[in-house]
N, C-alpha and C positions, 0 to 999 in steps of 0.2 A: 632108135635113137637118131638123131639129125645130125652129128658126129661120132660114126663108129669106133670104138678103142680110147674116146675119152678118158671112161674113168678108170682105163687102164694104164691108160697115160699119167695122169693125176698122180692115181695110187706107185705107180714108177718113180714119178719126179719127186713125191714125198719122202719115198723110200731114199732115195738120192741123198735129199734134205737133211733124213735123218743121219745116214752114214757118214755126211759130211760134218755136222757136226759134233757125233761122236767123237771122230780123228780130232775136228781141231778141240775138243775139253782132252782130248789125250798128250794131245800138243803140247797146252794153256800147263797142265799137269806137269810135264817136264821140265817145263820151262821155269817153271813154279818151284820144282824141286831145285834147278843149277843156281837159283840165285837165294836159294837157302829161307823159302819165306812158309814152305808147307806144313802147316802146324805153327806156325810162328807169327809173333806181331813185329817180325824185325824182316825189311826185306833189301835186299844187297840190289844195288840200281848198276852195277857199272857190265853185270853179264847182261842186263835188259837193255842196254843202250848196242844190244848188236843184233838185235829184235828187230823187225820191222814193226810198226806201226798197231798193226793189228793185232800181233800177238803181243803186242809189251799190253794194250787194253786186255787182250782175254788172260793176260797172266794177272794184271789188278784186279780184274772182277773176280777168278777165282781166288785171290788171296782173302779180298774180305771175303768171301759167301766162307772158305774154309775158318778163317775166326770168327763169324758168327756176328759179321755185320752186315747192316740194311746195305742192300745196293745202291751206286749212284745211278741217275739217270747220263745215257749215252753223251751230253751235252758233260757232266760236270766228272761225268772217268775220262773224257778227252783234256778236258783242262787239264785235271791231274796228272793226266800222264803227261802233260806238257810241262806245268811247272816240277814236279818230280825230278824229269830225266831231263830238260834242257833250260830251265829256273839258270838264273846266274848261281854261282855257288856258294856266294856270302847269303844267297837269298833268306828272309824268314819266312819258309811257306808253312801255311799252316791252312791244311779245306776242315772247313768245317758241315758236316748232317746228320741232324736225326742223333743226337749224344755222343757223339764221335768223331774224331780229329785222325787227320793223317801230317805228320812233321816229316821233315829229311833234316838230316846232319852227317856230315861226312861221307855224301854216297851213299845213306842207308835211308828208306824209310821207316816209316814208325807209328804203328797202328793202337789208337790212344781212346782212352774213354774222354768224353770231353767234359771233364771236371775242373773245380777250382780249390784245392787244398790249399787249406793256413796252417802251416803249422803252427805249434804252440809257440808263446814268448816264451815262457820257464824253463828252466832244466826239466828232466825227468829223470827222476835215479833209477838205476838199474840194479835188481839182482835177480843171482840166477842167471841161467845161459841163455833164455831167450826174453824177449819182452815185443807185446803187444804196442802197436803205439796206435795214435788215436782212428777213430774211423778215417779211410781211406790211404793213411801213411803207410801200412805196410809192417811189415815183423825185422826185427832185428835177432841174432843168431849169434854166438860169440862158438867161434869153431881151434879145436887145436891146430896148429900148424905151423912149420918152423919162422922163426922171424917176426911170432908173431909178441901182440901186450904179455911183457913181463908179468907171471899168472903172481907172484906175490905183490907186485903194485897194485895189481886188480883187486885182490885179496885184501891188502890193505888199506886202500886208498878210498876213498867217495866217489863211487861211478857215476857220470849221469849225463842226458843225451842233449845236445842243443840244437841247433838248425843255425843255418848259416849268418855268420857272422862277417860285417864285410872288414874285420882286421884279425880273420884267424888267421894263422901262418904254421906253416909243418917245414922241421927236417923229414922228409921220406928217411927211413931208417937205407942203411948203405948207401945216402946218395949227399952229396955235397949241397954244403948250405939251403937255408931255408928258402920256403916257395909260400906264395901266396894263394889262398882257395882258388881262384879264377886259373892260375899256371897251374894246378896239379888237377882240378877237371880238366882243363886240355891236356894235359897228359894225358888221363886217362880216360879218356874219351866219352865224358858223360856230358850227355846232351843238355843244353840251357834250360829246356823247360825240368831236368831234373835236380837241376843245382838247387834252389831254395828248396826240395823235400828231400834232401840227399843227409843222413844224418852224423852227427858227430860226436865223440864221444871225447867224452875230458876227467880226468883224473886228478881229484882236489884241484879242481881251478886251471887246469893245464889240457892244451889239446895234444889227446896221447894217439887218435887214430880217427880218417874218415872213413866212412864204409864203403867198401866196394872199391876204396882207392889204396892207401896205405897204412902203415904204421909209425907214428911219428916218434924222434929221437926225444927225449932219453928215455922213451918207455918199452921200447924194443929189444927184447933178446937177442941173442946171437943168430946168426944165420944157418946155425943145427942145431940151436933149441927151440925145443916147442912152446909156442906160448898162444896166446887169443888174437884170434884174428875178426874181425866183426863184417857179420855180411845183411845184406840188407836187400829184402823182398820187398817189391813196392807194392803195394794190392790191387794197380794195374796188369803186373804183368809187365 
């Protein structure tokens, strides 16, 4: 050979290569796990903003590869990581590739199918404890649990589900005067793209509870009775 210990060399540096980047996916792994995104489409920005640069990238790529999304190229997971962790904070960021969307609100990311759901105009009545709603909206679930729908209004009453209305209004049950849809999602922290598929439930003509957020007055039991409470699976995830 015309360079002796070449491809010994080679075969070293590769070795190297590899060791190196075992450590940093063991890294990406950790770092993955502190900000609560492994397994999840929801990932927490404000432990990654004490990340250097390179690991807040190897902690995004492995979040999607871990839900089962196409990667971005080097070029558009740098943006991301820019508008993500240093985006003004009103910002509306939304990347969009390849059927999927990445959102932030309140310091979290939010890993999305990239769809366009309508909900229905109509009611939907309900009975029974669970109900199917149309392709892609997701399932609704009416669960016991204290403070929740008075179970004989439910019983008695015309259940059935609407989608949002821009003059619904709730007393939260235990909470002083009424709120408007738009004040009780910031309450409770539900993100803009899920306000119009976020569903509502009304009782003869009256809004008795929204999902995933409260139960509204005067359809609320006592604070240790049990009554229906309504939860709401989106078929995102």
């Amino acid at each position: 050979l015309r360079w002796p210990g070449a491809l010994e060399s080679i075969a070293r540096s590769a070795g190297h290569c590899a060791d190196a980047a075992e450590l940093a996916a063991l890294q990406a792994e950790r770092d993955l796990a502190v900000a609560g995104g492994a397994g999840s489409r929801v990932l927490h920005l404000v432990p990654l903003r004490q990340l250097s640069a390179a690991r807040q990238r190897a902690v995004l790529r492995h979040w999607l590869a871990a839900a089962g999304a196409p990667p971005l190229s080097s070029r558009r997971l740098s943006d991301a990581r820019h508008q993500l962790l240093q985006g003004r904070s009103d910002a509306d960021i939304r990347i969009v590739w390849r059927g999927w969307q990445l959102r932030r609100y309140r310091d979290t990311a939010w890993l999305l199918a990239d769809s366009r759901l309508t909900p229905p105009v109509n009611p939907i009545p309900w009975v029974g404890d669970r109900l199917e709603l149309a392709a892609g909206l997701g399932t609704l679930r009416r669960v016991a649990r204290a403070g929740g729908i008075d179970p004989q209004r439910w019983h008695n009453g015309r259940v059935e589900v609407v989608y949002r209305d821009p003059g619904v209004r709730c007393r939260p049950a235990g909470r002083q005067g009424s709120r408007d849809f738009k004040a009780i999602m910031q309450e409770a922290g539900i993100p803009p793209w899920q306000r119009p598929i976020l569903p509502i439930v009304r009782i003869d003509g009256q809004t008795a509870a929204i999902a995933n957020c409260c139960v509204c007055e005067p359809f609320a039991v006592g604070p240790t009775s049990s009554g229906w409470w309504v939860e709401w699976a989106p078929a995102s995830g």
